[in-house]
C-alpha positions in Angstrom: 72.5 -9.0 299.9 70.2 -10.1 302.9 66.4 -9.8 302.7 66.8 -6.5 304.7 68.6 -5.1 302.2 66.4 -6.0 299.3 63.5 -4.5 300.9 65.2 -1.4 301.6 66.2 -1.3 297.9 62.9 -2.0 296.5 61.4 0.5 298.9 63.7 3.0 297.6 63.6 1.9 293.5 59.7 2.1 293.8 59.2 4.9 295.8 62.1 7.1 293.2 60.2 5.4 289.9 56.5 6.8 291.3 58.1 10.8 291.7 57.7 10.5 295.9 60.0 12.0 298.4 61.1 10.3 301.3 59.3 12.7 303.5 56.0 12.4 300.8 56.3 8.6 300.8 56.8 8.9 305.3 53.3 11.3 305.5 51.3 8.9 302.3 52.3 5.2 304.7 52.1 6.6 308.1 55.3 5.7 309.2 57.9 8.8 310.3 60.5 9.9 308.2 63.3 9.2 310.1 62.2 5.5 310.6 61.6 5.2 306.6 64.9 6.7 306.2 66.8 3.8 308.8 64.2 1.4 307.2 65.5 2.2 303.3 69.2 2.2 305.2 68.6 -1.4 306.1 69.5 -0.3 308.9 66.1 -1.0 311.0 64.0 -4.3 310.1 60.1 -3.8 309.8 57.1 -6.0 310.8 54.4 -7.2 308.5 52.2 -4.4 308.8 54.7 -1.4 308.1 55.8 -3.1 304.9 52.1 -3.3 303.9 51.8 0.5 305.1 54.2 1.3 302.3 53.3 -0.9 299.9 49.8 0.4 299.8 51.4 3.9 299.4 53.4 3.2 296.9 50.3 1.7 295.2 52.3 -2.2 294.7 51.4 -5.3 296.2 53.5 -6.2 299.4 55.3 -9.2 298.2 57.2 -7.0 295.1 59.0 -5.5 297.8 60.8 -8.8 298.5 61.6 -9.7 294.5 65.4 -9.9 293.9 65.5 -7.0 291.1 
């Protein structure tokens, strides 16, 4: 699994253990629901500041995101 990947699945793990939609977690970080969507795909990378964006909505610090799980 590359680092794109374990973002992605991160993203998704936290966003399903916190009860948020895709579209909810999309409109609570400010970033569209279609890019979230390629983003928890793998299939788009992100810069710094979108993964803080949804890391602050999904109330974790930014560097769990990155945490082989």
């Amino acid at each position: 699994m590359n680092l794109r990947e374990r973002v992605a699945k991160n993203i998704i793990d936290y966003r399903k253990s916190v009860g948020l939609s895709q579209e909810n977690l999309a409109k609570r970080s400010g970033v569209s629901r279609s890019h979230l969507g390629k983003i928890e795909n793998a299939r788009y990378s992100m810069n710094i500041d979108t993964i803080e964006k949804i890391a602050r909505a999904l109330d974790v610090e930014a560097d769990v995101l990155f945490e082989p799980r």
